[in-house]
Structures are given as structure tokens and as C-alpha cells.
N, C-alpha and C positions, 0 to 999 in steps of 0.2 A: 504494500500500500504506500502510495507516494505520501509527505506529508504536506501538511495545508498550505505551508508557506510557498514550497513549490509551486503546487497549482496555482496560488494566489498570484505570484509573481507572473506565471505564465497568461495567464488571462486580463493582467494588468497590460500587462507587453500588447496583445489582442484588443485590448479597448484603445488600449494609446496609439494606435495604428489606423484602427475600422470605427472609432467613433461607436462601437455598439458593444451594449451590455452582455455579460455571458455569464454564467451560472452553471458550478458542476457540483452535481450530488451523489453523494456514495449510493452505491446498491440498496441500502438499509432505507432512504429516504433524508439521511440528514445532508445540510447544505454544506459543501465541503470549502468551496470557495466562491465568490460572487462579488462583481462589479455592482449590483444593488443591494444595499443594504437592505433595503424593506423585502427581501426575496425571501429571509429564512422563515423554511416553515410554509411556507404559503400555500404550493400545489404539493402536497403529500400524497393525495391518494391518487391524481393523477401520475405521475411519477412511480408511485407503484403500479398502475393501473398501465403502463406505459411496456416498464421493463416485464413485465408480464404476456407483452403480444409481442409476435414473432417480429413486427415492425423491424424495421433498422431506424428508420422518422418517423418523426412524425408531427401534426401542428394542433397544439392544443392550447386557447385561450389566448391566441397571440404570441406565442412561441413555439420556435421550433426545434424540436426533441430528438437528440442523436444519442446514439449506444458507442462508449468505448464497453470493452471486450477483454476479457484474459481467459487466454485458454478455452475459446467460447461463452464464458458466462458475464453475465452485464460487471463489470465492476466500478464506474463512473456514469451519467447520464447529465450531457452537455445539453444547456439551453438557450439557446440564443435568443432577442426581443425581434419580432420583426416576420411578416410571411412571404416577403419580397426572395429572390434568387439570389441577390448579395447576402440575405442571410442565411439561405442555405448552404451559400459556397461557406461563409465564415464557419457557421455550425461544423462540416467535416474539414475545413482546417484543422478547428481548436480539438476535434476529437481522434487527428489524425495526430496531431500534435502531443495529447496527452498519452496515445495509445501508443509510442514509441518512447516517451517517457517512462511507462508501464516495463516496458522492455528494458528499458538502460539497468531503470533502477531494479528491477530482478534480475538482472545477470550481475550487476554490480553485487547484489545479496549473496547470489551465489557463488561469487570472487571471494566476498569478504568470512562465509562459512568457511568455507577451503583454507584461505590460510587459520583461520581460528583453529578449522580442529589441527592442522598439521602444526601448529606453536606448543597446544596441546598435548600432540603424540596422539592424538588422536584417528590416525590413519595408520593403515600397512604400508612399508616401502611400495610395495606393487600397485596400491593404488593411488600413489602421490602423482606418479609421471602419467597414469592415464587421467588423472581429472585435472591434473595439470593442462592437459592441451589438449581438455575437450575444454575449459573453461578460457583458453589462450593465455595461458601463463609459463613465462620463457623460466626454462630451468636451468642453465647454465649462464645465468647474469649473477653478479658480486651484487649482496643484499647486507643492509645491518637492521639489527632491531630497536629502537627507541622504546620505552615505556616511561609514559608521563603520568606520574603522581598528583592527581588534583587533591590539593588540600581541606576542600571541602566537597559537600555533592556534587558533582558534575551537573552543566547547565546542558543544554542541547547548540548551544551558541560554539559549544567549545569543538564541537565536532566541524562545524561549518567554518571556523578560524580557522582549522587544520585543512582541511580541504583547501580551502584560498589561498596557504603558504603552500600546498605540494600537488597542483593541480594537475600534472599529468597523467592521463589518464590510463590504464592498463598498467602501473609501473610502481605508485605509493598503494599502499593500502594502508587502511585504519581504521583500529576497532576498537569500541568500548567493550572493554572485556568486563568492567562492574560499575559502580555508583562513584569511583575515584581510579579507574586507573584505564588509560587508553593505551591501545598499541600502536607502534608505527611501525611499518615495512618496508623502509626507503632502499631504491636502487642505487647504486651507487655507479659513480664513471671511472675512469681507469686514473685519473687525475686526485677521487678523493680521497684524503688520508685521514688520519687519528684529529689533526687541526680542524680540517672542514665537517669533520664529523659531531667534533666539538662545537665548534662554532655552529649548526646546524640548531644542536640540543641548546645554547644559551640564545640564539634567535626564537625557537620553540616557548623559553622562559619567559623572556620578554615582550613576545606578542600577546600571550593568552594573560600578563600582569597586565597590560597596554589596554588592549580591547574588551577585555573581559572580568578585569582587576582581582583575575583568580591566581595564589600562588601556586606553583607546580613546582617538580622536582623533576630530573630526567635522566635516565640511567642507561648508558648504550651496554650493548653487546659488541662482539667482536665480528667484522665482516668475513662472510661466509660467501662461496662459490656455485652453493648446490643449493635445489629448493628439500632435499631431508636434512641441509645443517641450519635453517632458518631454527626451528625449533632448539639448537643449541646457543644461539644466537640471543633469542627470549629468555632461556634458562640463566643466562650470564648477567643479563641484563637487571634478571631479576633477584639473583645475587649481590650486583651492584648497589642496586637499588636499599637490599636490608643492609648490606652494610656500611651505606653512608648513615642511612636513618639510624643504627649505631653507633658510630665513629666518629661522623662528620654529618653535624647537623644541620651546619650553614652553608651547605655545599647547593649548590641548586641543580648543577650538572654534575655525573658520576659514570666516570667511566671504567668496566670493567676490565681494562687495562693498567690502569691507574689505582689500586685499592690500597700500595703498601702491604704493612705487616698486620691489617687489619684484615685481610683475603686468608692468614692462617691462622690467625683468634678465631674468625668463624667459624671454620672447618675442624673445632676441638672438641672434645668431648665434657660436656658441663662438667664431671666427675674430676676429672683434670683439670679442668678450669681451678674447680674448692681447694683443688690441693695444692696447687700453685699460690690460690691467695691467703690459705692458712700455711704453709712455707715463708711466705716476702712478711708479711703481717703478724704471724704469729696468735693467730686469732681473735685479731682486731677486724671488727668490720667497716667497709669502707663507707658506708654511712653514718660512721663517727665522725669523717672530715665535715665539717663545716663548709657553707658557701664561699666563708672569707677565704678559706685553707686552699680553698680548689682550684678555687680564680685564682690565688697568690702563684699557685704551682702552674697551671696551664701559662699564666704571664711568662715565668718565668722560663717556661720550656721555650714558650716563642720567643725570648729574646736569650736564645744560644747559654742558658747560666750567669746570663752579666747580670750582677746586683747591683751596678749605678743604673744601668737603664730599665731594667722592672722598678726600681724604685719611683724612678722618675715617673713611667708611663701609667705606676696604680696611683700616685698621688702621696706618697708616703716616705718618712724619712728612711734612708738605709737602715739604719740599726733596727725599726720594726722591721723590714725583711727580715733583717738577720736574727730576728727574736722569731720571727714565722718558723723559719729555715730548721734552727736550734728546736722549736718546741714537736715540729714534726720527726726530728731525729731520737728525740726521746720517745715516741710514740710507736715507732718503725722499726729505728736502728738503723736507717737511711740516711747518707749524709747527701741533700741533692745536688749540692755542688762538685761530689765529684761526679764526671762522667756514667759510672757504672751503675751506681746507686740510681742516679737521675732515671737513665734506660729502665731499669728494674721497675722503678716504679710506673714510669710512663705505661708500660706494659701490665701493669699490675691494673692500674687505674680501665687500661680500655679492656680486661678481662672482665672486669668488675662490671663497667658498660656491657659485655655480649652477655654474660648472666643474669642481668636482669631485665636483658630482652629476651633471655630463653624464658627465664620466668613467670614473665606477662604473656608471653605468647602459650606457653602449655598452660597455664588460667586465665 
């Protein structure tokens, strides 16, 4: 089923041309789109009384009634004002018009099933390459997979922003796979690398903050040559994706190239995890650090160990660093000035982060 805005649009196009009114109504009788407002509702039982005779037109009440079609059964009923020959030509315009729209946008559904379940694993090898090219989808093109995190529910605006930045047709695909997460299937040229692929995902960020003032997050995969490594493509992606939402919060683009030593904190076992943080700790737990404690420590990681310039950049005289420093060394037994100790804990702290995303996620 096409949606309203569509038809709207397209019968606007048709007024703005022919000067004359037109009205299409779903099979059920309700008014789908119309250049008159006073039309909804009006001829009901006509209209069922319509799609019920074999007719193809027909002229009732000063209008003339055409049938689009799917697959033989009425699915729209086009109405034009007027019982002149210019309105009958207009009438099978707009329902020649819509009845191949009918067509785009079901093949298009049935592009956009195909790659869903194939992201999935939802297909056998053996039937990738045949509804591959029954459905005309080239298998030997370089593809990568985008998945864009909407922060809040997904609007329907957000699909059609995406479409207007990758409008080629046969080549992007994109699917709301739930109520926050879209997929993209972009093709790629022999030209694009890890940059443009990046730069693609932080354009993605900025149009849909811009147009649509929704935050998103974007996590690529790695490009892929075949249409059966797409779905290892999404798998990455969506790797990428939990482990900036653990690691790196502020991140807006993530690329599953790019994860660090947060890509094998992931892949550990929670049980390993306890035992590592009752080893560094000692059976402290890491929601003993306070806010002050954690900002003091993250500052200080991001500026290389220097305590003039963390002191400077929290606002605070040295010597409280240095009272910070001191009181977490008695706490620890970590001095984080030196090198070793520092590492320890940095890794200590982002374990501390994936366990209590295992934690929320299995409750």
C-alpha cells in the first residue's frame, strides 16, 4: 500500500498541471488523498457500489470513476470532477500513474524483505543468488552496512531524509529494522575508503540533527564483496554499535575498525571480567569512586599524566590533584602516575563499564 503523502503529492502534481480536482480512495471506501477537501466521506456507497461492477469507469454524480488494480483486485478508485473527454483522459493518467507506483513500491518491498532477511541469516546460500536476480540485485558489487541508532522513537520523516541523501535507485537500501534502529546498504565505488565511509556516517548524523532534530549514533561495518558477507557486514556493525554505547558514549560515528582495546573487553567472559576487578581492587567496588574521583581520573588520562595541565583544565589547585591522586592510591594501591598502574586501571574502569552493560542487558 502506497502511503498518503505519496498519492497526495502525486495528485497535487495533476491538479497543478490540469487545473482539475482528483480524489483516490482505498478499496475499503476511505478517502486516501484529494484535491477537495469537502470530498471525504461523501460518495461511500457509491464507490463501493462502483468497485463492485465489472466496470473499468464509470460517471456517477458528476464524476468520473476509474479502477487502479493489483494483481487484478481494485486497490485504489481514482475520481476525477468533470464528464467532459479531458476528464477522462486525466482520470487514466492519474490511475495509470498511480498503478505503476503500485508496482515500484512493491518491488521496492520486495528488494527491501530480501536484504532484511539475508542481514538476518535468514536465507540458505542457495537461495541468496536466485532471488538475488530475480529481484535484480548485483552480487559481486563492494557493499558496507551503516546502522543508525535513533535516540528516541523513530518518526516516519526519518526514512524519507534517508532516501533524499542516497537516492539511487537499485543500489542503497534501507530498512527500519524496529522503533530506533535503521539499516543502510550502501554500495560503494572502487574510490571509497574507511574516510568517505566515515565521512558518509557523520553526514548521516548531521542531516537527521538538521532536518529532523533527532540524535542518532552510526556504526559501520566492514566492506564486503559478496551479497552472503553483507550479513557479516551488519553483524560488525552491530558490534560497533554496543561497544561505543559502552566505551564511548560521545562518539556519534563508530566504526568497527576503529574499536581499540574495547573490541576484546567485549568478547570476555563476565566471570573473568569479577576476577580481574577483585585482583586490581581487591574487593573494592567501582561504585565506591565518586563522580569527582572519575572525572578527576578520565581528565587526567586525556591529558597524557600531566598534573599542571589536568589541574589547570578541572579548575583546581595542583596539590588537590595531588590529594585526589594520593587518596585513590590508598584505596587501590595504584599509583596513577606511573604508566602501569594508570593502564591497569584504565582497563579496570572500562571492564567495570562492559559488566554492567552485561548486567542491564540479562535484566
Amino acid at each position: 500500500m502506497l502511503s498518503n503523502q505519496i498519492l497526495q503529492n502525486s495528485i497535487d502534481g495533476l491538479k497543478a498541471i490540469t487545473r482539475r480536482d482528483v480524489t483516490v480512495v482505498e478499496r475499503e471506501g476511505k478517502v486516501t488523498a484529494t484535491t477537495e477537501p469537502e470530498m471525504f466521506n461523501r460518495f461511500l456507497q457509491e464507490i463501493e457500489a462502483f468497485i463492485s461492477s465489472p466496470a473499468d469507469s464509470q460517471i456517477v454524480q458528476g464524476y468520473q470513476y476509474f479502477k487502479v488494480l493489483d494483481n487484478g483486485v481494485v486497490e485504489y478508485v481514482v475520481m476525477i470532477r468533470g464528464k467532459d473527454e479531458e476528464a477522462f483522459r486525466l482520470g487514466k493518467i492519474a490511475s495509470f500513474q498511480i498503478q505503476n507506483l503500485l508496482v515500484a513500491y512493491k518491488e521496492r518491498y520486495d528488494r527491501d524483505n530480501f536484504i532484511k532477511n539475508l542481514l538476518l541469516d535468514n536465507m540458505l546460500l542457495v537461495d541468496i543468488y536466485s532471488r538475488a536476480k530475480k529481484l535484480h540485485v548485483d552480487n559481486d558489487v563492494r557493499r558496507v552496512v551503516f546502522l543508525i541508532d535513533i535516540a528516541s522513537e523513530m518518526e516516519s520523516s526519518v526514512i524519507e531524509i534517508l532516501r533524499n541523501m542516497f537516492p539511487v535507485k537499485l543500489k542503497e537500501f534501507i530498512i527500519a529494522l524496529d522503533q530506533n534502529s535503521i539499516i543502510l546498504v550502501k554500495e560503494l565505488s572502487a574510490e571509497d575508503d574507511a574516510q568517505s565511509i566515515d565521512a558518509a556516517a557523520r553526514a548521516i548524523c548531521d542531516t537527521l540533527n538538521t532536518e529532523a532534530m533527532i540524535s542518532a549514533t552510526v556504526a559501520t561495518g566492514m566492506p564486503v564483496n559478496d551479497l552472503k558477507h553483507v550479513s557479516a557486514s551488519y553483524k560488525e556493525a552491530r558490534m560497533a554499535l554496543e561497544v561505543g554505547k559502552i566505551f564511548d558514549t560521545e562518539k556519534k560515528v563508530i566504526n568497527y575498525e576503529q574499536l581499540g582495546i574495547g573490541r576484546l573487553i567485549y568478547q570476555l567472559p563476565v566471570q573473568l571480567c569479577r576476577m580481574f576487578i577483585d585482583e586490581v581492587l581487591h574487593g573494592i567496588s567501582i561504585d565506591t569512586f565518586d563522580d569527582e574521583m572519575l572525572t578527576t581520573v578520565s581528565k587526567f588520562f586525556e591529558n597524557n599524566l600531566n598534573v599542571s595541565e589536568t589541574s589547570r583544565q578541572l579548575y583546581i589547585h595542583r596539590n588537590t590533584l595531588v590529594y585526589r591522586l594520593d587518596k585513590l592510591q590508598k584505596m587501590t594501591g595504584l599509583d596513577l602516575r606511573a604508566f602501569e598502574d594508570a593502564i591497569t586501571f584504565k582497563i579496570t574502569l572500562m571492564v567495570g563499564k562492559y559488566m554492567k552493560f552485561k548486567e542491564n542487558f540479562l535484566y
